[in-house]
C-alpha positions in Angstrom: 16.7 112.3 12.7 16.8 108.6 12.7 14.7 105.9 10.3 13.7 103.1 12.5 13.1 99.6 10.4 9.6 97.9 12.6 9.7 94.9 11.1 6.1 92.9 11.4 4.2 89.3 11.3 0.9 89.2 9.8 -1.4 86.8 10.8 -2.6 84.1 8.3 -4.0 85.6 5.3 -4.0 89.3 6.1 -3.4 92.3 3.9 -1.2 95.1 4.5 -3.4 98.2 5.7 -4.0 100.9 2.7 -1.7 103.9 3.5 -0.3 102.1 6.4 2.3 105.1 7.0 0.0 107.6 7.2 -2.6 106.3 9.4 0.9 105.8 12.0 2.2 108.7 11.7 -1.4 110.3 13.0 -1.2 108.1 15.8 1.5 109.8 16.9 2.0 112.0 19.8 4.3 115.6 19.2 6.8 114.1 22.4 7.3 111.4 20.2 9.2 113.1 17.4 7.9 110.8 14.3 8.0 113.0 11.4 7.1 110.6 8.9 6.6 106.5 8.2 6.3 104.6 5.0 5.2 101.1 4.5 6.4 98.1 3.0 5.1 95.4 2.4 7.1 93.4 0.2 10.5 94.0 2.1 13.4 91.2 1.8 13.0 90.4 5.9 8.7 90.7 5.5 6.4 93.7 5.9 8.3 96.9 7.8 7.2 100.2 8.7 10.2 103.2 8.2 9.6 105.8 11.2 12.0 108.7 10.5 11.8 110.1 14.3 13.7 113.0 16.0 15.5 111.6 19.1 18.0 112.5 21.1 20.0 109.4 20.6 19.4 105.5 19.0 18.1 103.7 22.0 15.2 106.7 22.0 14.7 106.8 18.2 14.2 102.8 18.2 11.8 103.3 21.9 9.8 105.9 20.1 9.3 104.1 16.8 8.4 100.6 18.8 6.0 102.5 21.3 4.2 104.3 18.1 3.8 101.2 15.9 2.7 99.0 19.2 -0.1 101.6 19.7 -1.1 101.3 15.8 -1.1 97.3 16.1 -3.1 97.9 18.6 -5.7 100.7 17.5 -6.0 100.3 13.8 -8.7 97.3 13.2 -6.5 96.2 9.7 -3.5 95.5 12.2 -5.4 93.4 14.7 -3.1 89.9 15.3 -0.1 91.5 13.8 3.0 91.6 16.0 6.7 93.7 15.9 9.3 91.2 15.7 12.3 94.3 16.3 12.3 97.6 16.1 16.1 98.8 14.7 17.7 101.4 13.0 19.6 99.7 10.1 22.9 99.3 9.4 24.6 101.5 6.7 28.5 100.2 6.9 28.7 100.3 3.4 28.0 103.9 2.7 31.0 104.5 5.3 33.9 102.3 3.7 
């Protein structure tokens, strides 16, 4: 399993959509692997979505995440004018030194 950062813009003055990570993780299709997603709004780099998605590799976790939170931008009404800036998994070096 892999946790994919999506890391958002909001337009001008919008508000983060209430339970965010749920109403994703619905959106989700069973080929997709997404077994959960959390929201944050206040993250250091701006508003982020965590997909924790089964893949069989990075490149496909980070596809999969991008492709689900591109269909939420575009089917939830709260996300309308918000864009993905990168979809990544994040770097961990320091819990391997």
């Amino acid at each position: 399993m892999y946790l994919v950062h999506v890391h958002l813009r909001a337009p001008e003055g919008a508000e983060f959509p209430e339970a965010a990570g749920e109403r994703v993780r619905r959106l989700a299709r069973p080929e997709e692997g997404v077994e959960h997603v959390v929201s944050r709004l206040h993250a250091p780099a701006g508003p982020v979505l965590g997909v924790y998605v089964l893949a069989g590799g990075l490149h496909q976790a980070e596809a999969r995440a991008a492709l689900v939170c591109g269909r939420a931008l575009a089917e939830i009404p709260e996300f309308r004018g918000w864009t993905p800036v990168d979809a990544q998994v994040p770097l961990v070096s320091a819990f391997w030194e």
